[in-house]
N, C-alpha and C positions, 0 to 999 in steps of 0.2 A: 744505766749507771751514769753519774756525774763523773766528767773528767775537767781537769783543770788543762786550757789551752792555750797551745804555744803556734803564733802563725807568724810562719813562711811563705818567704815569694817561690817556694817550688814542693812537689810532693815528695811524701816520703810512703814507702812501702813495706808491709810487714817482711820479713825476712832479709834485710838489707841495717847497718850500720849509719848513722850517720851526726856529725858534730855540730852540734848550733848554741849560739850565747846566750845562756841564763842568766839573771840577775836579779836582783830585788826579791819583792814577795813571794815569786814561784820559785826561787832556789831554796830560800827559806823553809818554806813550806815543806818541800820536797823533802830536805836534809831532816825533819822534823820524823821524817816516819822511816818504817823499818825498810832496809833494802830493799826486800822483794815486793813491798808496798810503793815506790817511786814512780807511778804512773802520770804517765800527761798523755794528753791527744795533737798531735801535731796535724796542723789541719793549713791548707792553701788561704792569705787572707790578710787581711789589716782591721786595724780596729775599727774600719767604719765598712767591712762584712766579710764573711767568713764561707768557703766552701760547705758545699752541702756533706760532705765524706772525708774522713783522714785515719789515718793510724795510730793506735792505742800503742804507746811506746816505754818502755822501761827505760830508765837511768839507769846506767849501769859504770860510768866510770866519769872524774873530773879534772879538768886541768883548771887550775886558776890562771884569769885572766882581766886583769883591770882590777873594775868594781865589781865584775861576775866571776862566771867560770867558764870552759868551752868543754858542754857535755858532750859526753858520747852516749846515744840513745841509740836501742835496738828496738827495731819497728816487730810487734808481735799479730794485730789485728787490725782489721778493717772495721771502720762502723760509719754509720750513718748518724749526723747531726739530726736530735728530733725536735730540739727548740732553739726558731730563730726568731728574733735577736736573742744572742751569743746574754745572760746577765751575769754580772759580777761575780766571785766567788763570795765576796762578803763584804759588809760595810769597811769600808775602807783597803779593801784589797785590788791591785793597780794590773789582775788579770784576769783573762775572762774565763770563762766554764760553763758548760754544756752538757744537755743528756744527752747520752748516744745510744744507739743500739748497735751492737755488735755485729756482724757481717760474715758470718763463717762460714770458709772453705766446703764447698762441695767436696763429699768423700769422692778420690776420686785412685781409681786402680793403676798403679802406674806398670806394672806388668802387661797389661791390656792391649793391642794389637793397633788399639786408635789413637792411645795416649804415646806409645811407644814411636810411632810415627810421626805425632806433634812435636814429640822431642826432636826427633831428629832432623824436624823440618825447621825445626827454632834454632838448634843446632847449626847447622848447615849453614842457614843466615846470616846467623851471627859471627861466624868466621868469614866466610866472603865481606860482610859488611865493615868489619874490622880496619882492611887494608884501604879501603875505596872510601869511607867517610872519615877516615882519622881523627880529628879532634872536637869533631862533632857526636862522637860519642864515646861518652867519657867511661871508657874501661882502657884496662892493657891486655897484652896477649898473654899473659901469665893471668892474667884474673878470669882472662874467658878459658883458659885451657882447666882451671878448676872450676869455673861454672860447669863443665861440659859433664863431670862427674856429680855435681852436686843434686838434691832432691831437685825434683820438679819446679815446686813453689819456687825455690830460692832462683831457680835458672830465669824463671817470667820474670820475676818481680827486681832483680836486678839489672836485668836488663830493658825494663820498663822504666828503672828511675835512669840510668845513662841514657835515655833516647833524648836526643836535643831534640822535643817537639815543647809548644805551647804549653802551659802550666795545668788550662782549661781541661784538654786534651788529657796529661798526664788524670787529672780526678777524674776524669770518664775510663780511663782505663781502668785504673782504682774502681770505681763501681760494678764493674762486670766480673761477674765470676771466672776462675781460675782458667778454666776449658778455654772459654771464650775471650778471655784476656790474650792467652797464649799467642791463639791466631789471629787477633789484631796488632799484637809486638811484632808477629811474623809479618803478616804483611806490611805493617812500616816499615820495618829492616830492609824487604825488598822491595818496595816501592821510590825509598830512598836511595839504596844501590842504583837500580835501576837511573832515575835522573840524573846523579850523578857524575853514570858511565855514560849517558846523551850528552850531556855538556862537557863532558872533556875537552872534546875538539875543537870548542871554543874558549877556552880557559884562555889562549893569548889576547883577547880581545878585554879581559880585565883591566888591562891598563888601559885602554881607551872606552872605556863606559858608557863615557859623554857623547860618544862619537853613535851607538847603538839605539 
């Protein structure tokens, strides 16, 4: 399918919310079709290139702002970019568009004795990780205490987009299937704890930098 794209300097993942400024031609456009028609592909990128992978995201709500508006897009699916370079939507249109092919979720059993213990090793991480990384990873304790209940999907993949890692990183995650995403967010979570409680003991020496 052709989706018309919108790039950002960070990812976005399906089952997560997230707000960024439309304008011009793609708002237009957008406003143009029926609600449940309002698709764009938010993809990592600038206009001189574009990640290989992004999320097929619905519009679903507008605040105006300026000359645009500041959407709120909910991320539904994953896909793969199949033609690069990124070409025009149409003569004289100031945004770009792309085929993708879609990227869907492994069925995957979450009753299941493998899956059940992924969770709660993602689980586990992600509250230890909480207190020890603070503002390096962007959730609060009321948003993780309802992750803890929520589907599977939603538990990775929001805590794949608050991981302060590299952008790069973030679209490699994004490519790997659900299973396998899981316990890669896990072991950052704790690999990152991890460092972080090694360098404690050093943390006074921040003030003298220069001096190390």
């Amino acid at each position: 399918m052709r989706l018309p794209l919108l790039l950002t300097d960070d990812v976005h993942f399906p089952c997560t919310r997230v707000r960024l400024q439309l304008a011009g031609a793609l708002l237009c456009d957008l406003l143009l079709r029926p609600p449940e028609e309002r698709w764009l592909g938010v993809v990592l990128g600038s206009p001189e290139g574009i990640g290989t992978a992004g999320t097929a995201s619905r519009l679903v709500e507008l605040e105006p702002d300026g000359d645009g508006a500041r959407a709120l897009l909910l991320g539904a699916h994953r896909f793969a970019v199949t033609d690069l370079p990124v070409e025009p939507a149409r003569a004289g249109a100031s945004y770009p568009t792309a085929l993708v092919r879609l990227l869907p979720e492994p069925s995957l059993d979450e009753s299941g004795h493998l899956l059940r213990k992924l969770r709660e090793q993602l689980a586990d991480r992600l509250e230890e990780a909480l207190p020890v990384l603070g503002d390096s990873i962007h959730m609060t304790p009321a948003t993780v205490q309802r992750l803890l209940d929520a589907p599977f999907e939603e538990l990775v993949n929001r805590t794949a987009a608050a991981l302060d890692v590299p952008p790069l990183r973030k679209v490699e995650l994004l490519t790997l299937p659900l299973f396998d995403r899981a316990v890669e967010v896990s072991g950052i979570l704790r690999s990152r704890t991890k460092l972080v409680e090694l360098l404690r003991p050093f943390r006074h020496l921040e003030t003298a930098a220069e001096l190390n």
